[in-house]
DOMARKOL-298236 format. One record per residue (C-alpha): y, x, z. Coordinates in steps of 0.001 Angstrom, whole numbers, plus 500000, padded with zeros to 6 digits. Example, Ala and Ser with C-alpha at 12.3 -4.5 7.8 and 13.67 -1.06 7.14 Angstrom:
2
<north=495500&east=512300&up=507800>
<north=498940&east=513670&up=507140>
# end
This chain:
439
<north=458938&east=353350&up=874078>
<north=462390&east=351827&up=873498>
<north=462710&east=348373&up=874872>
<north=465971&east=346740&up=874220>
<north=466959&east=343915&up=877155>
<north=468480&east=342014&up=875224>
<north=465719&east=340547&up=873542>
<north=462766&east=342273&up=875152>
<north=461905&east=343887&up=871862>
<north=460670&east=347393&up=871718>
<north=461640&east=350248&up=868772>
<north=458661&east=350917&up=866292>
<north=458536&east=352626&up=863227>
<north=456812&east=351512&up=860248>
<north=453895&east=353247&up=858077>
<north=452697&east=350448&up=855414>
<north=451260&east=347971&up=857312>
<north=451176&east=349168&up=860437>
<north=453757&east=349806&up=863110>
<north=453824&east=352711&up=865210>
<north=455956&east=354165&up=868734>
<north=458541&east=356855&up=867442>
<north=457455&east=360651&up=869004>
<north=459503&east=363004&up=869981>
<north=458848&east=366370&up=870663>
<north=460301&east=367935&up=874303>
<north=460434&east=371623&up=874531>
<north=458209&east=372802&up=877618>
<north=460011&east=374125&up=880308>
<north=462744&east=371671&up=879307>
<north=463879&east=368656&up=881442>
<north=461953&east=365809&up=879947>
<north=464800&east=362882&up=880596>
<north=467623&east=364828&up=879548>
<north=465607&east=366279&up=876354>
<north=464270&east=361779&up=875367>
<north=468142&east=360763&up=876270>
<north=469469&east=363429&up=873776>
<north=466773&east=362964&up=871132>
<north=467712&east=359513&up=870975>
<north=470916&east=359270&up=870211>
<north=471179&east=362358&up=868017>
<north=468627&east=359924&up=865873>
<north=469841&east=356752&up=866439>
<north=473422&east=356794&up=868358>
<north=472128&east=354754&up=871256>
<north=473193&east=355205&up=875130>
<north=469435&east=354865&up=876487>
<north=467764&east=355251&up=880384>
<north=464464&east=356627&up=880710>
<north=462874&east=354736&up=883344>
<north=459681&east=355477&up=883845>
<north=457275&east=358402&up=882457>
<north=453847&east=356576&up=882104>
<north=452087&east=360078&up=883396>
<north=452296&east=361221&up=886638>
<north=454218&east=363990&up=885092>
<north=455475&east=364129&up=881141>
<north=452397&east=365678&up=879028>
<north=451286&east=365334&up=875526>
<north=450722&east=361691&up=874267>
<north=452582&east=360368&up=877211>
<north=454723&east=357179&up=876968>
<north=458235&east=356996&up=877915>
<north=460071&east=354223&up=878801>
<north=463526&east=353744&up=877866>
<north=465727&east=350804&up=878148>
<north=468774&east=350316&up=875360>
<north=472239&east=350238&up=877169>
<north=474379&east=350792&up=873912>
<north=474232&east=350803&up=870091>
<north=474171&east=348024&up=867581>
<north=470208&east=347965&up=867664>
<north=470337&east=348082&up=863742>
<north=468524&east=351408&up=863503>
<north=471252&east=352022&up=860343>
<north=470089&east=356041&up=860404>
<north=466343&east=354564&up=859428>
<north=465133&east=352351&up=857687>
<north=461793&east=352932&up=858675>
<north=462237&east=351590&up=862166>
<north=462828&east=347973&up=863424>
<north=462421&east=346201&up=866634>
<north=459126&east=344194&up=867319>
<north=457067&east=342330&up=869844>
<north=454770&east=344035&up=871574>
<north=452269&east=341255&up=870443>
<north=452548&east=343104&up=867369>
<north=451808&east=346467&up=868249>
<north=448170&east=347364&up=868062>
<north=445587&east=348094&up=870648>
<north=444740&east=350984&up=869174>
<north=447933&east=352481&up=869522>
<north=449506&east=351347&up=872749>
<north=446034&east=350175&up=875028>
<north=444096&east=349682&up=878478>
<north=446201&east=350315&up=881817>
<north=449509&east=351317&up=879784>
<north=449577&east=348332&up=878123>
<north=449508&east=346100&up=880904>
<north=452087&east=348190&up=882827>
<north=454524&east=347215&up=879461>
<north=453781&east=343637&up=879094>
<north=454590&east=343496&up=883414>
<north=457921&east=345113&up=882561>
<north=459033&east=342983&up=879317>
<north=457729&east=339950&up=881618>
<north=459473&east=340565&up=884777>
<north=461685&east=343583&up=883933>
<north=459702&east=345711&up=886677>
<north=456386&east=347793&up=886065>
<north=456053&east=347371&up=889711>
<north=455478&east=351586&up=889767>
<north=458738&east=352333&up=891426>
<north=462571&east=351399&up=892352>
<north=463593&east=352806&up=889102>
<north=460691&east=351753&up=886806>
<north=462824&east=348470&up=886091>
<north=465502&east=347427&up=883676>
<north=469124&east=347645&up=885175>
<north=468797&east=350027&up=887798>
<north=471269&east=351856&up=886772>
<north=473679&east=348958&up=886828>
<north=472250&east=348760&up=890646>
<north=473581&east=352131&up=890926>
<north=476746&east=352175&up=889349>
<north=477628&east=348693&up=891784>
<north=476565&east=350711&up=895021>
<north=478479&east=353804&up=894065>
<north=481649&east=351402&up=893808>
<north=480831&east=349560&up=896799>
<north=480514&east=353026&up=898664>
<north=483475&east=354984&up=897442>
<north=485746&east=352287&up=896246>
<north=485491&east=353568&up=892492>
<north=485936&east=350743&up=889877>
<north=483626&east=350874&up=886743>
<north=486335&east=351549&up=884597>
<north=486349&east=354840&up=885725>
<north=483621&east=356058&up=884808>
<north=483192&east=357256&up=881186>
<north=479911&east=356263&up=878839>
<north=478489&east=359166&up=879341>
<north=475452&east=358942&up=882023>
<north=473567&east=362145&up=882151>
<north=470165&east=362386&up=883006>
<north=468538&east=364982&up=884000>
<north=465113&east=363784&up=885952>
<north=463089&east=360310&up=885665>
<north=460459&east=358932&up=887456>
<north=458979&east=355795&up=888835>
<north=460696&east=356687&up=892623>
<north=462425&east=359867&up=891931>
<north=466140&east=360026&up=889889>
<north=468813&east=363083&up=889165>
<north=471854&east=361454&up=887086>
<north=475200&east=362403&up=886574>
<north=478224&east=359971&up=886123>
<north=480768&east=361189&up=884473>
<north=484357&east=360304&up=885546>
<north=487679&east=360106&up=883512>
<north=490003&east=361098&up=886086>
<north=488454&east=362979&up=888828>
<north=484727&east=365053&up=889679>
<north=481739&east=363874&up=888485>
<north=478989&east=362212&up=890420>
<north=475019&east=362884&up=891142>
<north=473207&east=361019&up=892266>
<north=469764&east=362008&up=893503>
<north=466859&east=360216&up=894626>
<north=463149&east=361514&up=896152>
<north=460512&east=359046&up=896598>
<north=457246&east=359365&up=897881>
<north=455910&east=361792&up=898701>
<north=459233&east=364260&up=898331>
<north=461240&east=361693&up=900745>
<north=461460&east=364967&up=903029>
<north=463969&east=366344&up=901039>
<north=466286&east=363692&up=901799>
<north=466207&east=363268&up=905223>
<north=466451&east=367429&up=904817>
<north=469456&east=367094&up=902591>
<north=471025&east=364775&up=905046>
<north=470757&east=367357&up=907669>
<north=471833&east=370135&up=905802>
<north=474955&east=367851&up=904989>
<north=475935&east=367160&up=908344>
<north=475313&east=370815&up=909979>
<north=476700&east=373077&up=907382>
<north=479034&east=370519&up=904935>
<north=480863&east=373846&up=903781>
<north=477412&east=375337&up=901876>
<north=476518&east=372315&up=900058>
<north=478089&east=369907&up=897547>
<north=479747&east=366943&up=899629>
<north=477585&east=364507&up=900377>
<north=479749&east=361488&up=899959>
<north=476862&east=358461&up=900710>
<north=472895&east=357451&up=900900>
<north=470644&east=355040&up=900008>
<north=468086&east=354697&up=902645>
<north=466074&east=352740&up=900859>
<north=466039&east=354028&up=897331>
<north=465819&east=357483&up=899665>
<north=469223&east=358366&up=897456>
<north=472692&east=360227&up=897831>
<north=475323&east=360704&up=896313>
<north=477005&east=363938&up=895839>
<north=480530&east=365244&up=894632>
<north=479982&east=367339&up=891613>
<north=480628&east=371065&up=893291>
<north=480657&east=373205&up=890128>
<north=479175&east=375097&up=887407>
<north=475605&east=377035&up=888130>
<north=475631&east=380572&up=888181>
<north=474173&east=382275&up=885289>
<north=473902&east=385694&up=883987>
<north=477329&east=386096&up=882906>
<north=478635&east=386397&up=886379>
<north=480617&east=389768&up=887484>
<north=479911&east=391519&up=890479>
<north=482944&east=390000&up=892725>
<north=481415&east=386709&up=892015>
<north=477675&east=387717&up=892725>
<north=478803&east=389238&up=896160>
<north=480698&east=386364&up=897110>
<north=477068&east=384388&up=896691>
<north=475033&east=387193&up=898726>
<north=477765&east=387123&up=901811>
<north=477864&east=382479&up=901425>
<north=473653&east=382706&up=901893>
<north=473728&east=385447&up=904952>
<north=476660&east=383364&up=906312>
<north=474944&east=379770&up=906146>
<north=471569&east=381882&up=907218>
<north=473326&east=383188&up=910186>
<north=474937&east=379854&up=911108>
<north=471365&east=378257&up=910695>
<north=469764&east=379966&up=912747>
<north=470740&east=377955&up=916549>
<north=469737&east=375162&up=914310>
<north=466057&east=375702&up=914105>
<north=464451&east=372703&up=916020>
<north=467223&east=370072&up=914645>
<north=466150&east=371437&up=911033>
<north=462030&east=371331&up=911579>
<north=462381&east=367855&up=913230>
<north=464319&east=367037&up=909990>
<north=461428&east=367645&up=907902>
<north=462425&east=371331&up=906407>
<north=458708&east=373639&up=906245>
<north=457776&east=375836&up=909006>
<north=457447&east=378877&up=907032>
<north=457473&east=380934&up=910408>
<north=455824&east=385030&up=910164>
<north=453674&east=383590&up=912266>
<north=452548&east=380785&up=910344>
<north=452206&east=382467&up=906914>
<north=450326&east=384818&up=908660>
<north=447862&east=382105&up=910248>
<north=447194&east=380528&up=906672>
<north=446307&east=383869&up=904771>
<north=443151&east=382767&up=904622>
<north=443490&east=379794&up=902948>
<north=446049&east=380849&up=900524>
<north=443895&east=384156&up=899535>
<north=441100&east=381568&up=898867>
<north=443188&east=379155&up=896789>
<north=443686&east=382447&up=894836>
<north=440646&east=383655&up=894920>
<north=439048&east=379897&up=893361>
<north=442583&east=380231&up=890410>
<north=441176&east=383752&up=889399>
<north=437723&east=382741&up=888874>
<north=438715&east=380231&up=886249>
<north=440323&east=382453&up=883858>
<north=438865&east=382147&up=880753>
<north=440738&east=384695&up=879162>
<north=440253&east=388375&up=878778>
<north=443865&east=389654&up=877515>
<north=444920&east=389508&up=881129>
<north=443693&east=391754&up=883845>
<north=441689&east=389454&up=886349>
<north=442009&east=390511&up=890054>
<north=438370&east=390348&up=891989>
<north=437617&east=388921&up=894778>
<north=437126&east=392285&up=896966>
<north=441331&east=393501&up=895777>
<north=442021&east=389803&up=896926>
<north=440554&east=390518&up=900301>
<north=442731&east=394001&up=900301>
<north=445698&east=392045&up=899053>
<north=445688&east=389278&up=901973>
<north=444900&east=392654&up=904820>
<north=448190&east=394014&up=903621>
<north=449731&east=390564&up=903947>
<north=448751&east=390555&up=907237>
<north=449618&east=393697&up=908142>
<north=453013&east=392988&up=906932>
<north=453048&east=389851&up=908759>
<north=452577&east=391373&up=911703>
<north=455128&east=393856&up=911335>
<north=458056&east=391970&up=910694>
<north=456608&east=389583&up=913793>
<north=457888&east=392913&up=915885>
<north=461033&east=393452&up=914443>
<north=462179&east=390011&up=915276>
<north=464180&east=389286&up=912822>
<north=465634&east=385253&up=913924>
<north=464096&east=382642&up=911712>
<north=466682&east=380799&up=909797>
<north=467104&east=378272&up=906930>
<north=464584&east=379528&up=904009>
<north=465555&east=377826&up=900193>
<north=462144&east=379143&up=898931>
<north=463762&east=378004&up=895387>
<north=466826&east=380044&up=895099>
<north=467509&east=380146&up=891328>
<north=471018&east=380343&up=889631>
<north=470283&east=376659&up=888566>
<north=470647&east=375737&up=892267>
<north=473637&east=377511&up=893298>
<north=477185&east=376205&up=892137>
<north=480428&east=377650&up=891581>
<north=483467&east=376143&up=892264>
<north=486756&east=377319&up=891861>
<north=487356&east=379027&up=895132>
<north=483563&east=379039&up=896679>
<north=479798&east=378636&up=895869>
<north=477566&east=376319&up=897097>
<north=473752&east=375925&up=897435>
<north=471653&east=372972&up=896459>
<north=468360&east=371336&up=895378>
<north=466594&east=371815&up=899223>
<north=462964&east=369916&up=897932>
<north=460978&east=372979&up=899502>
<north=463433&east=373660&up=902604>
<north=461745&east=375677&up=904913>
<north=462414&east=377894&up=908474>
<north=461558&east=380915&up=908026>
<north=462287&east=385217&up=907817>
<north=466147&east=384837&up=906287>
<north=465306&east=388118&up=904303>
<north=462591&east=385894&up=901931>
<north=465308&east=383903&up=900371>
<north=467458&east=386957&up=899277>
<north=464229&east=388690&up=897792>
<north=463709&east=385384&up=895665>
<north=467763&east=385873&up=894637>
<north=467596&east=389635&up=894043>
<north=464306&east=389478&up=891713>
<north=466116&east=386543&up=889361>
<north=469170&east=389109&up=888993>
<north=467063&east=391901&up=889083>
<north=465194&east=390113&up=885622>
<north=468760&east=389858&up=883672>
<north=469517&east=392343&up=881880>
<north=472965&east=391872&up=882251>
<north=472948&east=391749&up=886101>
<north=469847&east=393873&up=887047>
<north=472495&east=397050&up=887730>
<north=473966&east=395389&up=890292>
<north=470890&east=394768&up=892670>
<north=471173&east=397756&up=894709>
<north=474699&east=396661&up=895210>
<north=474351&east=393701&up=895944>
<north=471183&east=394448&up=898272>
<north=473399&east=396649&up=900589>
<north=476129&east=394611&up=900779>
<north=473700&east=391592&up=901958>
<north=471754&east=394451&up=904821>
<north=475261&east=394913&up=905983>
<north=476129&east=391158&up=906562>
<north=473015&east=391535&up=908777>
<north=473723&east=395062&up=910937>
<north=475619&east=393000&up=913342>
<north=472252&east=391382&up=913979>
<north=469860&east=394259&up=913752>
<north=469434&east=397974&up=913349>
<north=470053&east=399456&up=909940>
<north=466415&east=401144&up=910573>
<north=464939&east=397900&up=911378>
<north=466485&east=396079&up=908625>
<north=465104&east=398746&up=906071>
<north=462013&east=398617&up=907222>
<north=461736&east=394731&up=907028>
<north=462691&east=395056&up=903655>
<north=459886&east=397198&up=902830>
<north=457575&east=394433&up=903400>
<north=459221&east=391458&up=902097>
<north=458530&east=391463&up=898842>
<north=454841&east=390840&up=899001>
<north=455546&east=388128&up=902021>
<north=458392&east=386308&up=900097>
<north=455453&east=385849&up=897136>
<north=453309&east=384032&up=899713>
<north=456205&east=382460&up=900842>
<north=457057&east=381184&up=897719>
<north=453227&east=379886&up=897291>
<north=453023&east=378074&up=900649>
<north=456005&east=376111&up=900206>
<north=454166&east=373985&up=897314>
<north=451702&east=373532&up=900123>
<north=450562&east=370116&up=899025>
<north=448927&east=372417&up=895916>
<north=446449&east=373899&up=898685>
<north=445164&east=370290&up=899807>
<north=446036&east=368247&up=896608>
<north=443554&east=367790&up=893525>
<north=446548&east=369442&up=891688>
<north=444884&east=372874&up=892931>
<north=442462&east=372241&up=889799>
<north=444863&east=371688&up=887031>
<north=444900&east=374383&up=884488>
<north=448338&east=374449&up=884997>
<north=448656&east=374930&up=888431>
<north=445733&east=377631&up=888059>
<north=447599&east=379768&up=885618>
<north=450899&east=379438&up=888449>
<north=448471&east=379990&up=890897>
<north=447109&east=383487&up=888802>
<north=451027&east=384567&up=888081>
<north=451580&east=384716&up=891704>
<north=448621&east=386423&up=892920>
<north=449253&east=389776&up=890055>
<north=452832&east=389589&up=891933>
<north=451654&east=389958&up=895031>
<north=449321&east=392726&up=894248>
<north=452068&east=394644&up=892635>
<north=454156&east=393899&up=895882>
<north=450732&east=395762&up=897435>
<north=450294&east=398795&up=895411>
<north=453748&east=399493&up=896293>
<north=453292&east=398860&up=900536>
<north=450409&east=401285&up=899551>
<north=452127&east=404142&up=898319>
<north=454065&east=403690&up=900495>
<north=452136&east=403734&up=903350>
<north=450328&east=406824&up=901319>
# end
């Protein structure tokens, strides 16, 4: 729903008599803002802000909201739109709950959901960034990228004519962890992550220098090195940081830990598996889940007596989320920073290169190089060994750090279910190997 300020009017599109929203159709596995902020003015030419999704998260049938910040508001691409009240929308097709939440926001400008559910945040914004870094307005080109909405969560980029771009980032409830974890990070290793130039306690926001490009599939083997020696470096310098970076809010995603909440994760499995309703896919049964979380245990307690030092875990280490610059990398996106076995994050790095075909050659490489930043450490025995077992722990790793799933009513959304049966066929593939292995 487009709602332009200026006269608290809201886009529709006409069919006979009646009047109608606009769709739009996002791509899944797309970013929902950025995909509603490019629609739009591909259609219409207009500079928009999504400010609100009216959905917990963006689904089929959901509203948007959107608030006008440029264009003419003549619609001159279609004559089938034109702006209206929202007196003269129908029940029938905006009603109940969702309607109220609209007339609160063309009444007071707020839907009262969140900081950034309101007309002219983004002016907020742009006034504290100048007020925090001394950048006028002018500097900043039209172009505001955005790349995540919500009521109390933000990512946008702000383009500047003259010098780096901006993010700014925001977490509400409940992900407000993540920024008193990137403020940490910030402040203990400023070299690994983009520079944090200010915060917004209240909005729980920062702002960040723009740090680079993300790494994608094109990269060449100097480049990919330099990544795998940056994480064992900031994983090395992490690690006399450990109780400064729990108290901080990262997850404790300790051997021990995982090891203590097997049971509940193989059951969380266990309840995802009995609701497939599908027969294409092989289903895993209860009694190989039971075998599957014995192995994980064993291998728990394995690496628990090679002693490997806990250290900073990502637990989301894509190429998205780490940036090249011109004469470093550095890592972002910390939502799901956790302490933990160092030798988890790299698994979660070397299985994305591992899956592209234009980097997969390079893993053994690359694997050695990062077990040699580590022999100063540990034994080249006991580092091989570890690494035998990591795969199927850094799959359980990977499932615990969404560990509001386990206690949430999201653990009985289809969606999450499906997740939820994706990660347990991993880690009984990273099983059958430990038991050949062990064979």
């Amino acid at each position: 729903m487009l709602v332009s300020p200026l006269a608290w009017l809201i886009l529709v599109e006409k069919t006979g008599c009646e009047l109608h929203l606009p769709r739009l159709s996002i791509p899944r596995w797309t970013r929902a803002a950025e995909q509603v902020q490019t629609a739009i003015e591909a259609m219409w030419g207009f500079k928009v802000i999504v400010t609100d999704f009216l959905r917990d998260r963006p689904g089929r049938d959901s509203i948007v909201l959107v608030e006008l910040r440029r264009g003419d508001g003549t619609c001159a691409k279609s004559r089938a739109h034109l702006w209206a009240h929202l007196g003269d929308i129908s029940e029938s097709e905006i009603a109940g709950p969702e309607r109220s939440i609209i007339q609160r926001l063309l009444v007071h400008g707020t839907t009262g959901r969140g900081v950034f559910s309101r007309i002219g945040w983004i002016d907020e914004a742009l006034s504290w960034i100048g007020s925090q870094t001394g950048v006028d307005r002018s500097h900043f080109t039209a172009d505001i990228k955005q790349l995540n909405a919500q009521a109390d969560s933000a990512l946008v980029r702000f383009d500047r004519k003259d010098a780096p771009a901006y993010w700014f980032k925001a977490a509400g409830d409940p992900d407000s962890r993540e920024f008193r974890v990137t403020a940490a990070l910030a402040q203990l290793f400023p070299a690994y992550l983009p520079r944090l130039v200010a915060s917004h306690e209240t909005w729980k926001a920062w702002l960040m220098e723009d740090a680079g490009h993300p790494l994608d599939d094109t990269a060449l083997p100097p480049l990919l090195r330099a990544v795998v020696l940056r994480l064992a470096e900031l994983q090395k310098a992490s690690a006399r940081h450990i109780t400064a970076l729990l108290a901080s809010g990262c997850g404790d995603q300790r051997i021990a830990v995982l090891r203590i909440r097997i049971p509940e994760t193989m059951e969380c499995l266990k309840n995802a598996m009995a609701q497939q309703n599908f027969s294409n896919t092989r289903r895993i049964g209860d009694a190989r889940l039971q075998e599957i979380g014995s192995i994980l245990e064993t291998a728990c307690l394995t690496l628990e007596t090679i002693g490997i030092p806990d250290t900073l875990i990502h637990n989301d280490l894509s190429f998205e989320n780490i940036l090249v610059g011109r004469n470093t990398c550095v890592f972002t996106d910390w939502a799901t920073a956790s302490i933990g076995n160092p030798f988890v994050t790299f698994e979660h790095l070397r299985v994305q290169i591992a899956q592209e075909k234009k980097t997969e050659a390079w893993v053994p490489q690359l694997t050695e190089i990062y077990q040699e930043s580590w022999r100063a450490w540990l034994p080249s025995s006991q580092i091989k060994r570890a690494f035998s077992f990591v795969p199927l722990i850094a799959v359980a790793s990977h499932f615990y750090s969404r560990r509001e799933w386990l206690t949430s009513d999201r653990r009985h959304e289809p969606q999450f279910q499906s997740y939820a049966r994706v990660l347990a066929r991993q880690m009984d593939r990273a099983a059958r190997v430990l038991e050949l292995v062990q064979d």
